[in-house]
C-alpha positions, -999 to +999 in steps of 0.1 A: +227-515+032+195-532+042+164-512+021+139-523+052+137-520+092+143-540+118+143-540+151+177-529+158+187-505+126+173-481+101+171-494+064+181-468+032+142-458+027+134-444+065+169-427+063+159-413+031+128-401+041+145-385+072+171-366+060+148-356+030+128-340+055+155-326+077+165-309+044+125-293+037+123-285+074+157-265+071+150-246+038+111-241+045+113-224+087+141-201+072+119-189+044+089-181+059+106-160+090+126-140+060+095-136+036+074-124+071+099-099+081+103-083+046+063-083+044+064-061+078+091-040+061+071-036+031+037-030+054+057+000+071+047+035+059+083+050+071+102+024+050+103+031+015+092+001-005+094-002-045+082-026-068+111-049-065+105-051-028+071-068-036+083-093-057+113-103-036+090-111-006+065-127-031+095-150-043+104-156-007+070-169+001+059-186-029+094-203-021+082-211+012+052-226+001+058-249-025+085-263-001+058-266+027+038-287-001+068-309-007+074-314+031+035-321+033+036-352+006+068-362+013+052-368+051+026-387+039+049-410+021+074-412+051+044-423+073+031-443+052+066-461+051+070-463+087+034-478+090+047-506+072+082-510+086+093-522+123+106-493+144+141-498+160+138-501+197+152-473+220+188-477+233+175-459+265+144-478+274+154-486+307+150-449+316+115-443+315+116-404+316+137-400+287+120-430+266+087-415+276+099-379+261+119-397+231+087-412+218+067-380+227+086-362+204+086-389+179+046-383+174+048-343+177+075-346+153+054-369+127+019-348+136+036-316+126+049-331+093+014-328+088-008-302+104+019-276+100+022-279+060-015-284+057-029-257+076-005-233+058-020-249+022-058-244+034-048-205+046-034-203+017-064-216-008-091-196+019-074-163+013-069-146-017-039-129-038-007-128-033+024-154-037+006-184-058+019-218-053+045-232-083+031-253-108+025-282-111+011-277-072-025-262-069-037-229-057-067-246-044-082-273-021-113-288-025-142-284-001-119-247+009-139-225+002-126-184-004-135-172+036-116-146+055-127-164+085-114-198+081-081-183+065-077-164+097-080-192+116-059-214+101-028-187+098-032-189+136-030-228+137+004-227+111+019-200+130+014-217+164+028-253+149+057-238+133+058-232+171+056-263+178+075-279+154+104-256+164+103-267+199+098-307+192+130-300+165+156-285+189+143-310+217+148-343+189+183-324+181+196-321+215+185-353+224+205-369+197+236-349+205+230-362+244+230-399+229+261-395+210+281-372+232+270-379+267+258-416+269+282-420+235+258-444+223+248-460+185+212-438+188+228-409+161+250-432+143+226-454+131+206-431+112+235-418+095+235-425+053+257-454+049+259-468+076+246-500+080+249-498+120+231-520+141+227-517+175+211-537+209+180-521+225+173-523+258+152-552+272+126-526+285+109-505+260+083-478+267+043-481+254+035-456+230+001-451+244+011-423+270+029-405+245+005-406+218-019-390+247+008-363+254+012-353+220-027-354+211-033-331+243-006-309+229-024-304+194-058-302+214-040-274+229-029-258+197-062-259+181-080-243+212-058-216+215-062-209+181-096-207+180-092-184+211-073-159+192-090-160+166-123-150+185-103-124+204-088-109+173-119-111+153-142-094+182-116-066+184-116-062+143-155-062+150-155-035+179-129-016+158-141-016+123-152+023+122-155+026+086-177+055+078-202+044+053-215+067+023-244+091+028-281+079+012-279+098-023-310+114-042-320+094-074-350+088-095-339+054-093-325+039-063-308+011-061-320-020-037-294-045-046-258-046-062-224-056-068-192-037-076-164-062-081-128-055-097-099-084-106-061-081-114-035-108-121-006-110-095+022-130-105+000-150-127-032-157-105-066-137-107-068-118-075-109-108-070-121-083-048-147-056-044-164-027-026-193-033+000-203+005+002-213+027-030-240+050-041-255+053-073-275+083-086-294+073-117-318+090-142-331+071-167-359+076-195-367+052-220-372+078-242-338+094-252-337+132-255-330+151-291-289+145-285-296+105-278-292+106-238-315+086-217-302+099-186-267+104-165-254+083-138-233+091-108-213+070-086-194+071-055-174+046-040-160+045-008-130+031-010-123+020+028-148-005+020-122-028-006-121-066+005-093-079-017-084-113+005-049-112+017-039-081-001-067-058+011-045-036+032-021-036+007-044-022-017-055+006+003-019+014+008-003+049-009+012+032-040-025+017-043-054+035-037-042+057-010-069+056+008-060+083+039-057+109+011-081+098-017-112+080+002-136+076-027-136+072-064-165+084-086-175+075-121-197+099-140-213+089-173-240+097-196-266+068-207-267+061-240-281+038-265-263+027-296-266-003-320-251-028-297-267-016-271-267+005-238-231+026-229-227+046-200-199+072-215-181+096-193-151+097-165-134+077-138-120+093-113-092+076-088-068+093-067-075+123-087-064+109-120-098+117-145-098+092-170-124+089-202-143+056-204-170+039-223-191+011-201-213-015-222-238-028-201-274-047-204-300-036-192-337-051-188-368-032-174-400-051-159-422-020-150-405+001-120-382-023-119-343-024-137-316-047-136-283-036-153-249-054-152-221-047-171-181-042-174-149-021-183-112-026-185-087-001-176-051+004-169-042+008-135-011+031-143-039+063-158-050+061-123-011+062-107-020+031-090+010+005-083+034+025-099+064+007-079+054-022-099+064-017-136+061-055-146+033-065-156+036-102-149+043-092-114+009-072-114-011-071-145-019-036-157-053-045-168-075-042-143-114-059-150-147-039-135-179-055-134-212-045-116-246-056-112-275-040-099-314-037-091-326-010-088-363+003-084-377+038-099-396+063-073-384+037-040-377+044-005-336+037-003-327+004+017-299+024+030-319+037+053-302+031+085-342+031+102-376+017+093-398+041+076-437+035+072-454+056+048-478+082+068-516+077+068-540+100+069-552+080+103-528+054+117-495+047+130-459+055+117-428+050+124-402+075+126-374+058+138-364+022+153-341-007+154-340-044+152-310-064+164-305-097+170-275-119+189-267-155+183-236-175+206-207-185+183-180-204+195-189-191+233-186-151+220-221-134+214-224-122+178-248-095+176-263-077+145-294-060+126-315-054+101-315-017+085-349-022+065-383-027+080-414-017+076-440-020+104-481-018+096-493-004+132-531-008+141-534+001+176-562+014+198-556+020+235-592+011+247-589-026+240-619-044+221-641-074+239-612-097+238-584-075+254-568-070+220-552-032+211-549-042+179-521-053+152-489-054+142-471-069+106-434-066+103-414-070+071-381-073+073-355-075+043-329-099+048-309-082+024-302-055+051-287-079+076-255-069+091-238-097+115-200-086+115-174-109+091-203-134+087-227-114+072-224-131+039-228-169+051-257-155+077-275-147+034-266-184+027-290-210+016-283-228+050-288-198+070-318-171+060-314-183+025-318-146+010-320-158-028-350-179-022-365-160+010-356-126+006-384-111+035-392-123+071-429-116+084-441-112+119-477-109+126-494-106+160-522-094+177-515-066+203-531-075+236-529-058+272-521-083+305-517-078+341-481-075+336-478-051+304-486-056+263-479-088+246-475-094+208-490-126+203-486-145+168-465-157+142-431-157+128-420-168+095-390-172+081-378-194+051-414-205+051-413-219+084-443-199+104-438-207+141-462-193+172-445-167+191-454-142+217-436-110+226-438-093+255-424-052+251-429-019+268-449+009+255-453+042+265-477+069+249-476+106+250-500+127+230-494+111+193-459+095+203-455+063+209-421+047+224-421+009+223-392-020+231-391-059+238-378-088+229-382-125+225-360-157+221-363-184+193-344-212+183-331-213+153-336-248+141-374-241+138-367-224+114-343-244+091-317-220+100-276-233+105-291-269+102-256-284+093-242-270+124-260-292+148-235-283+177-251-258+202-214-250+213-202-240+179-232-225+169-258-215+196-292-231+189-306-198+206-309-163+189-321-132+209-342-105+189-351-072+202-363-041+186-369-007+199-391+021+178-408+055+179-443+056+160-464+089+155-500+089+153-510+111+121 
C-alpha cells in the first residue's frame, strides 16, 4: 500500500492518523461523560461518598485528559500531514448538497480535533487541584495564568465542542454508512487499513470556500454563546454570592493588609488556596512581661470565604471543612520570643477538633507600624478533615499554613464598611457614605466600591467673592476595592496598580451654580492627575449634611486596562458615584 495520497485513494499515513483518532475520540467522549456523572454523584449530600469514590472519579478524569492531550498532538500531526498530501476527491460531487455537507463536516471535524482538546488543557492549567495530567504531559500552559474566570470560560467552550464534535461525528458516521449501504459506493472502503482501493471521483467537485465559511460561523457561534453563559452564570454567582463576612474585631493592633493561604498535595500536585475574610486581634509589647509573653493573638476565620480553584466546593463539603455546621476556625496563641526568634504558641481549632501548635514567624516593626509573616504544618486527620481519604498520595496529610500581614498599632480598621473622618473641634465629618463605581465588560455592567475613604470637608454655605463654598480632598485606598470575581486583576499593575499606587486623591473646590453645587478639580490616580468636575446634590439641616453625585471618566487617562484597547471587551467608560452624610461638630 501506497504511504502517500492521491487523488483517488488514501495512503497508510492518513489512514493511520484516522483510525488513530477514531480510537482517542472513542476512549476520550466515554471517559469524560463517566468521570462527570461520578463527580455529580460524589457532589450529592444524599449519596454517601468515601474516599475511594474520589479517587475513582480522579482516575477517570485524569484518564480523560491525558487522552484529550494525545488526541490534541496527534491532530496537529494529522493536519500537518494532510497539508502536505492531495485530498481524494468526492465520489458524490455531482450532488452539491451532500458534497457541500461532506466537506462541511470535514472542517468541523478537523477544527474540533483541535479546539475541543485545547480548551479542555487551558481549563485545566487556569483552575486549580484536582486530577493532574500524566507525566510526561504538563500541568501547565504558558501565558495561562491561575484565573477562575478564564477557567470558567473555557469549561464552557469544551463542553459546548464536545457538543459539537458529537454532532459532526454521528453526521461523518452516518454519512459513511449511506455511501456504503445506500449508493454502495468505494467512499468507506477506501479508507479501510489494507486496502489499497482506488476509486474515480466525480468530474464536478465542490469549492471548499463555502464550507470553510459554514464551519467558521459555527465556531463563531460556539465561542459567543460561551461567553454568553459565561456572563449569565457569573452575574448570577455575583447577585448570589451572600456570604456573610466577619464582624470588625477590637485590637491594639489592627490589621490593614494580609494573607492567609493553605496548600495540600492531591494525587501528586500542590493544590493552593486561601481565605479572603479573617480577623485578627493582636496585642503586642516589645517588652515581654515577667513569664516572657509579649502579647496574645486571636484569630477568626470565616471559612465560607475558602477559594481552592476547582476543589473549592469540595472543600467546604462535610468530610472537609463542613462548612454548614462548623463556619469558622480560630487560632489562639500567645507571643513569644525565643532564641530563634518570635513563636505564637497556643491552639487551632477546626471543626471542633482543638489542636496544640507552635507558629514561627518574623516579625519587623518600623514605629506604629508591623509586618509579620510566618508558617505551620499540620495534619489534616487532628482536625477530622478528609477522613474518607486514608492514602496519603491520594491527598497528602500535611497540610502547609502561611500568612502575611501589616498591621498598624492604635488605627482606624479598613474593615470598615463606611468612611470615617476624625471629628474636629470645628468642621465637617462624616458619619456614613459610599463610593461605587460601574465599568461595561463584555456588554454586562460591572459595578463595585471602595470600603475606605476618608473625606477632609471645608464648607461654608455663604459662598466667598468667587462663588466657592469651600473644599473637598478625598482619599481613597485601593486596597478596599471590591469589583466581584475581578477584584484581584482590578489591584493589577495594568489596572489601579495597588503595589505601586496604593491611594487615589480627589481635590476640588466646592462652588454654587444656577443649577446646584459643583466639585470642581482634580483627580489622580496612578499619578495621572486629570481636571474633573462633579456636579452632586446637597441638602443641609441644622448640623447634617446629606450629599450625592456623580461623574464619568475614561479610563485610559488614567493608564488604567491599557492592554485592553477594545471598548467592547472592556468599556473605556467608568461611572463613579458616591453618596454621604457629614455632621458639623
Amino acid at each position: 500500500m501506497a504511504r502517500v495520497n492521491t487523488l483517488t485513494s488514501y495512503g497508510s499515513v492518513t489512514k493511520s492518523f484516522h483510525w488513530l483518532t477514531a480510537l482517542l475520540i472513542l476512549s476520550m467522549i466515554p471517559l469524560g461523560f463517566f468521570a462527570n456523572q461520578l463527580a455529580y454523584q460524589i457532589k450529592d449530600p444524599a449519596i454517601p461518598t468515601t474516599g475511594e469514590d474520589i479517587a475513582r472519579v480522579a482516575w477517570l478524569f485524569s484518564l480523560h485528559k491525558t487522552v484529550g492531550v494525545a488526541l490534541f498532538f496527534t491532530a496537529l500531526a494529522r493536519i500537518t500531514w494532510a497539508i502536505s498530501q492531495p485530498k481524494p476527491k468526492l465520489l458524490n460531487g455531482d450532488k452539491p448538497l451532500e458534497a457541500f455537507a461532506a466537506s462541511t463536516v470535514h472542517w468541523v471535524l478537523y477544527s474540533a480535533l483541535v479546539i475541543v482538546p485545547l480548551s479542555g488543557w487551558i481549563h485545566h492549567a487556569a483552575t486549580t487541584g484536582f486530577a493532574p495530567i500524566w507525566w510526561p504531559l504538563g500541568q501547565s500552559l504558558p501565558f495561562v495564568p491561575k484565573d477562575e474566570l478564564l477557567a470558567e470560560q473555557t469549561a464552557i467552550v469544551h463542553w459546548l465542542s464536545c457538543i459539537v464534535l458529537v454532532g459532526a461525528l454521528v453526521l461523518h458516521i452516518g454519512g459513511a454508512v449511506k455511501h456504503h449501504v445506500i449508493d454502495q459506493d468505494a467512499t468507506l472502503r477506501r479508507m479501510l487499513p489494507g486496502l489499497a482501493l482506488s476509486a474515480e471521483p466525480t468530474t464536478r467537485q465542490p469549492g471548499e470556500v463555502l464550507p470553510i465559511m459554514a464551519a467558521v460561523s459555527a465556531w463563531a457561534g460556539v465561542i459567543f454563546i460561551g461567553g454568553y453563559l459565561t456572563l449569565v452564570d457569573h452575574s448570577i454567582e455575583t447577585v448570589t454570592d451572600e456570604t456573610a463576612t466577619l464582624e470588625t474585631v477590637d485590637s491594639d493592633w489592627v490589621v490593614t493588609d494580609g494573607t492567609l493561604d493553605l496548600s495540600v498535595t492531591q494525587f501528586g500536585s500542590k493544590v493552593e488556596g486561601g481565605f479572603s475574610d479573617w480577623t485578627a486581634a493582636i496585642e503586642y509589647n516589645e517588652t515581654p512581661d515577667a513569664e516572657g509573653k509579649h502579647g496574645t493573638v486571636t484569630v477568626t476565620i470565616n471559612v465560607a470565604s475558602l477559594t481552592m480553584g476547582s476543589v473549592t466546593d469540595q472543600a467546604k463539603d462535610t468530610d472537609y471543612f463542613d462548612l454548614a455546621n462548623h463556619p469558622t476556625a480560630t487560632f489562639e496563641a500567645d507571643i513569644l520570643r525565643t532564641e530563634e526568634g518570635h513563636i505564637a504558641e497556643g491552639t487551632l481549632s477546626v471543626k471542633d477538633q482543638t489542636v496544640p501548635v507552635r507558629m514561627p514567624f518574623e516579625l519587623s516593626l518600623d514605629g506604629d507600624t508591623a509586618n509579620a509573616s510566618g508558617g505551620l504544618t499540620v495534619d489534616r486527620r487532628d482536625f477530622l478533615i478528609g477522613m474518607g481519604t486514608q492514602d496519603d498520595g491520594t491527598l497528602s496529610f500535611a497540610v502547609e499554613i502561611a500568612f502575611a500581614l501589616t498591621a498598624t498599632r492604635g488605627a482606624a480598621s479598613e474593615e470598615t464598611e463606611t468612611a470615617q473622618v476624625a471629628p474636629t473641634a470645628d468642621g465637617w465629618s462624616v458619619t456614613d457614605g459610599a463610593l461605587g463605581l460601574s465599568v461595561s465588560q463584555f456588554g454586562s455592567d460591572v459595578e463595585g466600591s471602595f470600603a475606605d475613604w476618608t473625606a477632609d470637608i471645608d464648607y461654608e454655605e455663604t459662598p466667598d467673592d468667587t462663588g466657592k463654598h469651600g473644599t473637598v480632598s478625598v482619599t481613597v485606598d485601593i486596597a478596599s476595592l471590591s469589583l466581584g470575581s475581578v477584584t484581584a486583576d482590578a489591584k493589577g499593575p495594568d489596572y489601579f496598580d495597588l503595589e505601586n499606587h496604593p491611594t487615589a486623591q480627589f481635590e476640588a473646590d466646592i462652588m454654587g451654580t444656577d443649577a446646584g453645587h459643583l466639585a470642581v478639580g482634580t483627580l489622580t490616580i496612578k499619578d495621572q492627575s486629570v481636571n474633573v468636575e462633579m456636579p452632586f446634590d446637597l441638602s443641609i439641616t441644622d448640623n447634617i449634611a446629606t450629599a450625592s453625585g456623580a461623574l464619568s471618566l475614561d479610563r485610559r487617562d488614567f493608564l488604567i486596562g491599557m492592554g485592553t484597547t477594545d471598548a467592547g471587551t472592556l468599556g473605556f467608560v467608568v461611572d463613579v458615584n458616591f453618596d454621604l452624610t457629614a455632621r458639623y461638630n
